[in-house]
MMTF fields as JSON, N, C-alpha, C and O atoms, coordinates in Angstrom:
{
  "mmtfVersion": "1.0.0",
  "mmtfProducer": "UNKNOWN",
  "numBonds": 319,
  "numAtoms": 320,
  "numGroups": 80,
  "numChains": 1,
  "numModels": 1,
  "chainsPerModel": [1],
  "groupsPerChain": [80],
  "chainIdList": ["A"],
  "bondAtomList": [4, 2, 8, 6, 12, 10, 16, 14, 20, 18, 24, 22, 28, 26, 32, 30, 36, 34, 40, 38, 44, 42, 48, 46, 52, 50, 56, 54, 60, 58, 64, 62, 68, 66, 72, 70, 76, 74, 80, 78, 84, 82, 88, 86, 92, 90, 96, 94, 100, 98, 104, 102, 108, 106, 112, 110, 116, 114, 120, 118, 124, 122, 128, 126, 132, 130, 136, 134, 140, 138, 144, 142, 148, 146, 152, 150, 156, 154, 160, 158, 164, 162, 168, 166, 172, 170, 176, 174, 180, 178, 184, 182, 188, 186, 192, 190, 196, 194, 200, 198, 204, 202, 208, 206, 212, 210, 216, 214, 220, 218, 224, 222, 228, 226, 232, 230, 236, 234, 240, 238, 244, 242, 248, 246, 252, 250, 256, 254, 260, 258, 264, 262, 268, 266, 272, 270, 276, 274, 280, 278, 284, 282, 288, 286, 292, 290, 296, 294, 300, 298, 304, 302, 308, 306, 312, 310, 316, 314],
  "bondOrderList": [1, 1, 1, 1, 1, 1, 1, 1, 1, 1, 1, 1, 1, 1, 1, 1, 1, 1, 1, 1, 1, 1, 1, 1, 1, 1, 1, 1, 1, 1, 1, 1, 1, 1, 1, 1, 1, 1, 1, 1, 1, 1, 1, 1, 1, 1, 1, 1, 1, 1, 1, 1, 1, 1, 1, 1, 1, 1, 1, 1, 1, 1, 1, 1, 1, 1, 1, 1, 1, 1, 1, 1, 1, 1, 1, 1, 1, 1, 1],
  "groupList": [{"groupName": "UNK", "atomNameList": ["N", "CA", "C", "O"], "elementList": ["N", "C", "C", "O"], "formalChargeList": [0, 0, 0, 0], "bondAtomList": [1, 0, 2, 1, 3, 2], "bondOrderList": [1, 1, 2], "singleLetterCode": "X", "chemCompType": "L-PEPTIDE LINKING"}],
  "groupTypeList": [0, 0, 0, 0, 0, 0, 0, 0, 0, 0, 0, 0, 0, 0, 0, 0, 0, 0, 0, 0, 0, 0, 0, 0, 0, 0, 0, 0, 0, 0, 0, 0, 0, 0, 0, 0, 0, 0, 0, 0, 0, 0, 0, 0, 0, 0, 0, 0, 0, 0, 0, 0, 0, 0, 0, 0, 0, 0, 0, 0, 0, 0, 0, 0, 0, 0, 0, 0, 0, 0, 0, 0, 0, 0, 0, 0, 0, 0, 0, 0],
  "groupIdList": [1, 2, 3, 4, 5, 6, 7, 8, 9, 10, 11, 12, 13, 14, 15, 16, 17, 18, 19, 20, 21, 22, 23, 24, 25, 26, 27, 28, 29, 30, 31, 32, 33, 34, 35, 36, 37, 38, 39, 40, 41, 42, 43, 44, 45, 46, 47, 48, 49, 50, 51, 52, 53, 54, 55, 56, 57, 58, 59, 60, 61, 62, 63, 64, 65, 66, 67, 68, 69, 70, 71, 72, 73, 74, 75, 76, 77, 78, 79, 80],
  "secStructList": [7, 5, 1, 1, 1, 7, 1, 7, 7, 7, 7, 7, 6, 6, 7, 7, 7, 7, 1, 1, 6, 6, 7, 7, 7, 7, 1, 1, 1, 7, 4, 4, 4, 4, 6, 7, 7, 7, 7, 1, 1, 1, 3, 3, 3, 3, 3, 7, 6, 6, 1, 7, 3, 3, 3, 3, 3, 1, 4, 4, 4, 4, 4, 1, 7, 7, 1, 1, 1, 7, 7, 1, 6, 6, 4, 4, 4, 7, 7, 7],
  "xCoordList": [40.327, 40.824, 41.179, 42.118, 40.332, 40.556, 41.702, 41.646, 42.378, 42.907, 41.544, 41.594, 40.477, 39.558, 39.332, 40.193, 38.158, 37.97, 37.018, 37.034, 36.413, 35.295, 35.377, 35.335, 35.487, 35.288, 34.361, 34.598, 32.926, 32.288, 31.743, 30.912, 31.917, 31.313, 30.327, 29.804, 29.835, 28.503, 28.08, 27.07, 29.206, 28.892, 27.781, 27.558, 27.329, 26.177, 26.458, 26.776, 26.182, 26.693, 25.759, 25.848, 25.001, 24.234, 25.279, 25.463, 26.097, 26.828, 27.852, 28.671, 27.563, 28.129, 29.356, 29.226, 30.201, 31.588, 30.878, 29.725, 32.137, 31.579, 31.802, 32.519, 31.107, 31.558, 32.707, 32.923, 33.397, 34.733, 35.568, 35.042, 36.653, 37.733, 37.448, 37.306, 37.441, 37.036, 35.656, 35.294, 35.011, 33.476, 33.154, 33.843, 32.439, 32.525, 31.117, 30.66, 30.388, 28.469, 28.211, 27.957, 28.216, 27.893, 27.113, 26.862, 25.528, 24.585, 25.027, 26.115, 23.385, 23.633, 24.716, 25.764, 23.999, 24.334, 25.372, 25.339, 26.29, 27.302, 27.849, 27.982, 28.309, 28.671, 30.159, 30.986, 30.562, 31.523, 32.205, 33.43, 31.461, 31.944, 32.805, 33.539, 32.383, 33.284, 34.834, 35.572, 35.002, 36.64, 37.164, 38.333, 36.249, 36.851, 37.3, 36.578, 38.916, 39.472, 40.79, 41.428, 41.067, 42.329, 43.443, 44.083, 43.885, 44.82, 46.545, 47.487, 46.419, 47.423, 47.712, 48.008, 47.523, 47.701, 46.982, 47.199, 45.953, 44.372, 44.03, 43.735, 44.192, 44.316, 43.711, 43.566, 43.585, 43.43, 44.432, 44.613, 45.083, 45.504, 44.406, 43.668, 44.413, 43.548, 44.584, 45.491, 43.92, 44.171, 42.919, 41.776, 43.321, 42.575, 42.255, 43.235, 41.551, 41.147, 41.969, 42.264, 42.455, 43.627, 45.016, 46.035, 44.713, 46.517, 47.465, 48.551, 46.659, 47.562, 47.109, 46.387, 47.753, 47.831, 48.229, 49.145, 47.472, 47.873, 46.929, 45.92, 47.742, 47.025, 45.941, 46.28, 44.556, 43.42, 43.017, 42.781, 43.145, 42.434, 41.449, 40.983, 41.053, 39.128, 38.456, 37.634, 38.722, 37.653, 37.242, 36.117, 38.669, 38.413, 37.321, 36.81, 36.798, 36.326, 35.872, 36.344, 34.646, 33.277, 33.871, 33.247, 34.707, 35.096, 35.175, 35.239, 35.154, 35.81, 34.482, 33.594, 34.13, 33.055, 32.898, 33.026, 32.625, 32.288, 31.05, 30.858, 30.361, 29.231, 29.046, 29.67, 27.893, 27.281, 26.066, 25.629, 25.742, 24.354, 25.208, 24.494, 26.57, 27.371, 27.395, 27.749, 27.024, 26.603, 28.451, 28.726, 29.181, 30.506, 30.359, 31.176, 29.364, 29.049, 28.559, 28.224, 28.579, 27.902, 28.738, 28.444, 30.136, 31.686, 31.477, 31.788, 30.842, 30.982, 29.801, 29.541, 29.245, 27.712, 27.861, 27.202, 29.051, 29.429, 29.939, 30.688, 29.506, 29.903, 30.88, 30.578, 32.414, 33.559, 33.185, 33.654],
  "yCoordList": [110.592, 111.824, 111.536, 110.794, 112.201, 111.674, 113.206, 114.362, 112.968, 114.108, 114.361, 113.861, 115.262, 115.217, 117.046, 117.755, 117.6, 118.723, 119.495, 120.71, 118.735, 118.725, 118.217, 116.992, 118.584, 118.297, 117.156, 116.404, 117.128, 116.721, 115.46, 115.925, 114.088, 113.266, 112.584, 112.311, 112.134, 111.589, 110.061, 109.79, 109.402, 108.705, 107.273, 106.736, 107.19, 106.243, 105.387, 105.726, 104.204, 103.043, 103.215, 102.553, 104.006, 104.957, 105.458, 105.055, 106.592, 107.273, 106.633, 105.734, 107.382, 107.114, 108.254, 109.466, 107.652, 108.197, 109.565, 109.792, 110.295, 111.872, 111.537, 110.722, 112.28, 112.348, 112.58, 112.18, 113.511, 113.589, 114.448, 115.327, 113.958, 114.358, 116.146, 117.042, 116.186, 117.577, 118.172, 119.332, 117.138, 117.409, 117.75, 117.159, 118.403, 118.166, 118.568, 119.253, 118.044, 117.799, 119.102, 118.547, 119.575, 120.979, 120.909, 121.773, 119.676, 119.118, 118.994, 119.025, 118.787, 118.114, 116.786, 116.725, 115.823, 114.782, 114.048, 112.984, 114.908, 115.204, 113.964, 113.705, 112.838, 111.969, 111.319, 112.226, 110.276, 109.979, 111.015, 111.132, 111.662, 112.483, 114.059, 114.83, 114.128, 114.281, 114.462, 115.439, 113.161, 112.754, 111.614, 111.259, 111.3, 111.138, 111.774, 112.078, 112.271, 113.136, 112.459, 111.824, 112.498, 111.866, 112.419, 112.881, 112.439, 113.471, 113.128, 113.886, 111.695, 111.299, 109.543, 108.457, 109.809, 108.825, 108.254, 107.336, 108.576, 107.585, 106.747, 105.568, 107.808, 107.664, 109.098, 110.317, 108.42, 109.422, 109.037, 107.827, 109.811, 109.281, 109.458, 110.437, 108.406, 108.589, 107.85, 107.05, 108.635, 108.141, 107.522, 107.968, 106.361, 105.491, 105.412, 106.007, 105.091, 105.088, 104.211, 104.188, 103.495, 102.037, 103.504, 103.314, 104.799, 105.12, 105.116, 105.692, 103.861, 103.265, 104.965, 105.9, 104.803, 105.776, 105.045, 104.225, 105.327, 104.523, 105.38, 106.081, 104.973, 105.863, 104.34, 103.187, 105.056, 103.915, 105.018, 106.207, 103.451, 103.729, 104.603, 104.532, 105.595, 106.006, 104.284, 103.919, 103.739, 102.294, 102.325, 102.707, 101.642, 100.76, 101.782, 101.188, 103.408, 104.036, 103.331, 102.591, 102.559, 101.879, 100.738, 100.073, 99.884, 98.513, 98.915, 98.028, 100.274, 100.614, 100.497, 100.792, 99.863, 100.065, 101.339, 101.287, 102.323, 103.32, 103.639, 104.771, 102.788, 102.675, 101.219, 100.458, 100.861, 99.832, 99.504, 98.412, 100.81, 100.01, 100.502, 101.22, 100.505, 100.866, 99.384, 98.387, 99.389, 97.868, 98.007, 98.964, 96.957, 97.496, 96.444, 96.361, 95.816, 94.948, 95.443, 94.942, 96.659, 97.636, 97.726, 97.935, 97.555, 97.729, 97.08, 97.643, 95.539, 94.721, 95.149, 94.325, 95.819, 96.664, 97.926, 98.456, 98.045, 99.693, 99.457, 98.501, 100.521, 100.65, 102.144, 103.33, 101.266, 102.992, 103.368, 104.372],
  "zCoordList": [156.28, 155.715, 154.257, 153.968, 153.249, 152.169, 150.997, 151.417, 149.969, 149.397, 147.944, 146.82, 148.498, 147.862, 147.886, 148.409, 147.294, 146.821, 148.217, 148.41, 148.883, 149.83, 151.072, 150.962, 152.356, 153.58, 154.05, 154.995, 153.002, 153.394, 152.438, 151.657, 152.24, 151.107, 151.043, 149.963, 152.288, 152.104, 151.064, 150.415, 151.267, 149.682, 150.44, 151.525, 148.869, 148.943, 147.467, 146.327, 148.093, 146.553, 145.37, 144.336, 145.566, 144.447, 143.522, 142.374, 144.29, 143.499, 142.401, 142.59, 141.147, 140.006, 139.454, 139.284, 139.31, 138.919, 138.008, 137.642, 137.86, 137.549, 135.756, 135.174, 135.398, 134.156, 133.062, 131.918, 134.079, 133.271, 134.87, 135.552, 135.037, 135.921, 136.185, 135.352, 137.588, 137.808, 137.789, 137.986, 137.518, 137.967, 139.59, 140.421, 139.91, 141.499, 141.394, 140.479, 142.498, 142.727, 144.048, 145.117, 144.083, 145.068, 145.322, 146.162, 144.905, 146.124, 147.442, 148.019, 147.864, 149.174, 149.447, 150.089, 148.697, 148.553, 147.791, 147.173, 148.008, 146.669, 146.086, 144.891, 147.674, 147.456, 146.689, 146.589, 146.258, 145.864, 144.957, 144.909, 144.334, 143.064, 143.769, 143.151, 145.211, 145.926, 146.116, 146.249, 146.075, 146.344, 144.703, 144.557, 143.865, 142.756, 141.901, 140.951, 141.963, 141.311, 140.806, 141.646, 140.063, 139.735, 139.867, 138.922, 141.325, 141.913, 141.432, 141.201, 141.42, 141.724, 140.681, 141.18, 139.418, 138.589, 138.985, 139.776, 138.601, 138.599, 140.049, 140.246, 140.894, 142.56, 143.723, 143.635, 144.375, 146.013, 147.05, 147.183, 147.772, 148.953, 149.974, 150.084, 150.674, 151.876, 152.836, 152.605, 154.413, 155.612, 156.34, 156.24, 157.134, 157.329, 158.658, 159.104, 159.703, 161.283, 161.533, 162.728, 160.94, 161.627, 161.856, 162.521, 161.171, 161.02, 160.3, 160.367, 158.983, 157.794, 156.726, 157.075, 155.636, 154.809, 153.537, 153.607, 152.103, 150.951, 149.759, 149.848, 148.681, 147.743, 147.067, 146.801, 146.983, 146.069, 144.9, 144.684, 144.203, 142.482, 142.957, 144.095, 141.938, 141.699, 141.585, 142.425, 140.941, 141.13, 142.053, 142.377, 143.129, 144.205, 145.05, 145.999, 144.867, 146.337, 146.283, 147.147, 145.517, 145.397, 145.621, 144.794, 146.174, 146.934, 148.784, 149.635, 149.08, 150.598, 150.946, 150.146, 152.709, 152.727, 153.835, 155.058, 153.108, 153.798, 154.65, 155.095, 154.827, 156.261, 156.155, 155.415, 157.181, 157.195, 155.951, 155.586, 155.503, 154.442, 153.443, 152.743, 152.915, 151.557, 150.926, 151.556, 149.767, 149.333, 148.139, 147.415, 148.311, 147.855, 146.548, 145.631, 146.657, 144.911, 143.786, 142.712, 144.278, 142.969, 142.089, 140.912, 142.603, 141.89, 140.994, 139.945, 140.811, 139.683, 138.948, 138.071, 138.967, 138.497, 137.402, 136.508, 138.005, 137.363, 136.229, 136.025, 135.125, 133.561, 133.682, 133.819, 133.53, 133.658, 131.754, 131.219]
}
């Protein structure tokens, strides 16, 4: 359960941070750009399947591994 704009995110280690805060992708495939919003001092709260609850950087989404083929090394790949 993420505090994001969209029900639905879909993200893929493709996805590249939005261009400027408040962008949102109304594709299909909307993906990370989704739930990168800077809700909360350069953060999201999310809730987690363990139960735990914590606010993460916009960085770190791209460290969570959100499926099995989410490649989370792209993080060191990415130009903010």
């Amino acid at each position: 359960m993420l505090d994001s704009c969209f029900w639905l995110a879909r993200p893929l280690d493709t996805d590249r941070p939005p261009e400027e805060d408040g962008t949102f992708d109304r594709s299909a495939g909307g993906g990370l750009n989704r739930v990168c919003h800077d809700r909360h001092n350069g953060g999201i709260n999310i809730a987690f399947m363990d139960l735990s609850a914590r606010q993460v950087d916009l960085k770190q989404l791209w460290q969570l591994k959100w499926h099995r083929q989410f490649d989370t090394s792209v993080y060191d790949k990415m130009v903010w």
